[in-house]
Wavefront OBJ file of the C-alpha trace (Angstrom):
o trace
v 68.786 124.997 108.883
v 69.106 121.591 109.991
v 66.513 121.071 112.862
v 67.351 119.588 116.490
v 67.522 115.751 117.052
v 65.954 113.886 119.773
v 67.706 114.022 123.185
v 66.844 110.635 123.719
v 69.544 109.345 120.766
v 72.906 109.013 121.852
v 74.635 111.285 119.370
v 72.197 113.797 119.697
v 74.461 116.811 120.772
v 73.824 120.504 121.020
v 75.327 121.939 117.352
v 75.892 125.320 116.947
v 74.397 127.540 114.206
v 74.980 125.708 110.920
v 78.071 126.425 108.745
v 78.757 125.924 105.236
v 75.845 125.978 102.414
v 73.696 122.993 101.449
v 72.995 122.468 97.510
v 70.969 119.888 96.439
v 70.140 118.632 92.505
v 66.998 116.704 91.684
v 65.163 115.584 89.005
v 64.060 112.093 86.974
v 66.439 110.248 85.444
v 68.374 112.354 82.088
v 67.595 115.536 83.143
v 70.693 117.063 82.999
v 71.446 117.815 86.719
v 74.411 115.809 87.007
v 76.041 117.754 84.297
v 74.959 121.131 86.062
v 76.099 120.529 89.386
v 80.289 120.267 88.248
v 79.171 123.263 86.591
v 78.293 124.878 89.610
v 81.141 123.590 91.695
v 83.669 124.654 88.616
v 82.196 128.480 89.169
v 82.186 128.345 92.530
v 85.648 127.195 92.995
v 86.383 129.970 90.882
v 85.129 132.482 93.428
v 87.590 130.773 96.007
v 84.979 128.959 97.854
v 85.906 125.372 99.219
v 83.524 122.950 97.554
v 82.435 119.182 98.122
v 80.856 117.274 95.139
v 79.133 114.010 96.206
v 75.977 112.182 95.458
v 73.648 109.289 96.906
v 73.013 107.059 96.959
v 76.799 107.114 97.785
v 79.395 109.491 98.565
v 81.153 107.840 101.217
v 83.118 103.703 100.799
v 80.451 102.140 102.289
v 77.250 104.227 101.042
v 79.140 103.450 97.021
v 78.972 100.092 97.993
v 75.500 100.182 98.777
v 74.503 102.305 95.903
v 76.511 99.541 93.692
v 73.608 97.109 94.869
v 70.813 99.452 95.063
v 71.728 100.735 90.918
v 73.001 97.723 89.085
v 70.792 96.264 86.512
v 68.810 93.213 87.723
v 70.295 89.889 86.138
v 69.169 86.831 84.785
v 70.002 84.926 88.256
v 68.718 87.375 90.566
v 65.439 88.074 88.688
v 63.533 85.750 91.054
v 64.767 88.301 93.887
v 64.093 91.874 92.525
v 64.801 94.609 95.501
v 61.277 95.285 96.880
v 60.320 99.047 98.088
v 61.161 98.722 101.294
v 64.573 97.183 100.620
v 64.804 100.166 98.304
v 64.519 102.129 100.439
v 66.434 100.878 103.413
v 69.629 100.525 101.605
v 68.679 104.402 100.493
v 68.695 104.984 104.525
v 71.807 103.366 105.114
v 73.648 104.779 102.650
v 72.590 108.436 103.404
v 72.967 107.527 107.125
v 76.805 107.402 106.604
v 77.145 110.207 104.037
v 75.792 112.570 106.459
v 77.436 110.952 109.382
v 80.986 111.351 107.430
v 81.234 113.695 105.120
v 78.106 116.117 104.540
v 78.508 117.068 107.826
v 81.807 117.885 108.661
v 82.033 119.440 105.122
v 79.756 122.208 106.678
v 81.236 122.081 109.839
v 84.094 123.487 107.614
v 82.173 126.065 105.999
v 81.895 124.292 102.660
v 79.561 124.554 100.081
v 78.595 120.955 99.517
v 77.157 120.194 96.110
v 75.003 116.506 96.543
v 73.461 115.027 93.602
v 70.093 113.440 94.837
v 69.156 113.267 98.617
v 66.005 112.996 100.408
v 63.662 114.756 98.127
v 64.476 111.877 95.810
v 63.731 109.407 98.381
v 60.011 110.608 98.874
v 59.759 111.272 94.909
v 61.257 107.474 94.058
v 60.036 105.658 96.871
v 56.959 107.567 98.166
v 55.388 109.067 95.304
v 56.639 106.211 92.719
v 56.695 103.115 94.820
v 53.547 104.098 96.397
v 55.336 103.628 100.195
v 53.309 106.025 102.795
v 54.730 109.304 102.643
v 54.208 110.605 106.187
v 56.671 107.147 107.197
v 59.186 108.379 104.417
v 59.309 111.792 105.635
v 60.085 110.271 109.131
v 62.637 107.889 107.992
v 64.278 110.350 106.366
v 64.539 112.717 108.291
v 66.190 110.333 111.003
v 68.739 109.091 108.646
v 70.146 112.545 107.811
v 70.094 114.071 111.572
v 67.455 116.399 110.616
v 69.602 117.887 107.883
v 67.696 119.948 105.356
v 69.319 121.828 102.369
v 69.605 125.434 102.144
v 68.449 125.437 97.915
v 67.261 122.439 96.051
v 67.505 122.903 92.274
v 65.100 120.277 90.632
v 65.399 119.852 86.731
v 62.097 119.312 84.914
v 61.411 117.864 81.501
v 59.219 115.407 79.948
v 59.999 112.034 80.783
v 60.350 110.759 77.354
v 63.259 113.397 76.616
v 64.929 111.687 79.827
v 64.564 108.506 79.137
v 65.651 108.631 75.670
v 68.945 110.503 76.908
v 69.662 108.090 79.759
v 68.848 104.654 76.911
v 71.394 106.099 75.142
v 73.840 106.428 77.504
v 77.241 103.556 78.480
v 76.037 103.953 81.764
v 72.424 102.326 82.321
v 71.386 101.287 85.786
v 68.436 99.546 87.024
v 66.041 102.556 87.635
v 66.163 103.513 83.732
v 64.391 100.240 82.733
v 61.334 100.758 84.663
v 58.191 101.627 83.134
v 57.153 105.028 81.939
v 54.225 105.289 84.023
v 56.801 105.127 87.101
v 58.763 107.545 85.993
v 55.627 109.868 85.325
v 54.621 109.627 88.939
v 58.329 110.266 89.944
v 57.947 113.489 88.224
v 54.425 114.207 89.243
v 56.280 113.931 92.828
v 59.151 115.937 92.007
v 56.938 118.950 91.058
v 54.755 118.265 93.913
v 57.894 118.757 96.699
v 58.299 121.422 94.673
v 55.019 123.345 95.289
v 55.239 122.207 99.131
v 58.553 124.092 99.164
v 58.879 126.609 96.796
v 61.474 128.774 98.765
v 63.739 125.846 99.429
v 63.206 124.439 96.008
v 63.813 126.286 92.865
v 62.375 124.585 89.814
v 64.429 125.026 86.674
v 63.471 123.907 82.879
v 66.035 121.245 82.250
v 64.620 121.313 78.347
v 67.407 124.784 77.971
v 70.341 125.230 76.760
v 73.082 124.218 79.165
v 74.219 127.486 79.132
v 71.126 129.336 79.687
v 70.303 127.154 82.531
v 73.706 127.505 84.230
v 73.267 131.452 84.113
v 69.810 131.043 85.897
v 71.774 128.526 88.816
v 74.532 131.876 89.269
v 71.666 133.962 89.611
v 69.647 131.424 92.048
v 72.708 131.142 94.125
v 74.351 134.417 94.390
v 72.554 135.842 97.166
v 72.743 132.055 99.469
v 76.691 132.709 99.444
v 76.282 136.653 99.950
v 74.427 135.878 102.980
v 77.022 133.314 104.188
v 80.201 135.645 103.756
v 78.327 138.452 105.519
v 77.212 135.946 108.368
v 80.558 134.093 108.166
v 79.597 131.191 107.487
v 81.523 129.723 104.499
v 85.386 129.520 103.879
v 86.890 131.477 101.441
v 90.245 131.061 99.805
v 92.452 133.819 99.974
v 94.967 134.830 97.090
l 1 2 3 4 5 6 7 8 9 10 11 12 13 14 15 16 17 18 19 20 21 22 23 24 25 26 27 28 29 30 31 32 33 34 35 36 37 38 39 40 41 42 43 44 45 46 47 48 49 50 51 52 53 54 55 56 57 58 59 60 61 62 63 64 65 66 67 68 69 70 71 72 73 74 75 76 77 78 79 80 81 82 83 84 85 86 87 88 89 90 91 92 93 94 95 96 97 98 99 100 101 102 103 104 105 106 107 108 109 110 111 112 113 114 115 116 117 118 119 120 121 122 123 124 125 126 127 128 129 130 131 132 133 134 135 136 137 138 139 140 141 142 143 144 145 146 147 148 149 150 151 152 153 154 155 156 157 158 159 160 161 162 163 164 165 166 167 168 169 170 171 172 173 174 175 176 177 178 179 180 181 182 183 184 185 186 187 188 189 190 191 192 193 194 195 196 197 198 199 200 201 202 203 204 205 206 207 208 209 210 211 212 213 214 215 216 217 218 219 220 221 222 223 224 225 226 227 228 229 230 231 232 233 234 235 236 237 238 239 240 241
């Protein structure tokens, strides 16, 4: 549930009880989870559920925009200003500052089930744990850009970081994150599984080294009961024939 705000912000207003269902997919970089979560959105438009697929950084004009600078592959003229940490991870804030704002939230409002690929786990995991940026501040910050909102199931895909990298090398698509060092990406999963242990009802760790089809079995069976409990409590909008 997404906790109150301060009553000292201006748009901090009394919400009632939370609608809609909150998914979240994590994991280091080629682990699959992309794939996985139109999967899940395939199956559960299937059921007649209304779903929202989005990621971050992005998801909304401006937060794309943002994640367009925050992804691209550093270039000759700009390698004498790399993005530091902290840049990182204010143009994370900003971007996830207007995704909540302007769609995430009125998604739920709606009684969606709204599929994100990445939030804030990945901010302390990225940023905290492989950055090296004080945690305790990241968990602030974080929690301030996205109103307090926390989702109902994380799903973070584990594998070695070798098997991602190698996946992600190979790919049309490489962004800046994918050239940086092993040993970062090591401590980004070290992170990963150490949210993981921190939350382990919120966050459901899943062996990304599977068959696709094996792991999107396990993601039905993970998820099942979240919507039963939303159609009994009325919480999520159904289709009907």
């Amino acid at each position: 549930m997404a906790s109150r705000r301060s009553h000292d912000a201006p748009s901090a207003t009394k919400r009632p009880r939370r609608k809609g269902l909150f998914i979240t997919f994590e994991g280091i970089e080629g682990s699959g989870k992309s794939t996985q979560a139109q999967a899940l959105a395939h199956y559960l438009r299937s059921k007649g559920f209304r779903v929202i697929e989005t990621r971050e950084p992005g998801g909304t004009p401006v937060a794309e925009h943002i994640r367009e600078v925050f992804l691209r592959p550093t270039r000759k003229r700009r390698a004498l200003d790399p993005l530091v940490p902290e840049c990182e991870v204010a143009l994370v804030l900003a971007a996830r500052s207007q995704h909540v704002a302007n769609l995430i939230l009125p998604a739920l409002e709606h009684g969606a089930v709204v599929i994100c690929d990445r939030f804030s786990d990945s901010t302390l995991a990225y940023q905290g744990y492989g950055r090296g940026l004080p945690l305790t501040e990241l968990r602030s910050l974080t929690r301030w850009a996205a109103r307090g909102l926390t989702p109902n199931a994380t799903f973070l895909f584990d594998l070695p970081v070798s098997q991602g990298l190698r996946r992600r090398l190979s790919s049309t698509d490489v962004n800046r994150l994918d050239h940086e060092t092993a040993a970062f990406h090591q401590r980004v999963r070290k992170g990963f599984l150490s949210l993981a242990r921190q939350a382990p009802r919120r966050i459901h760790t899943i062996n990304a080294g599977r068959s696709p089809r094996t792991i999107a079995r396990q993601l039905i069976t993970l998820i099942d009961p979240l919507l039963d409990e939303g159609l009994k409590a009325g919480r999520l909008t159904v289709k009907r024939a």
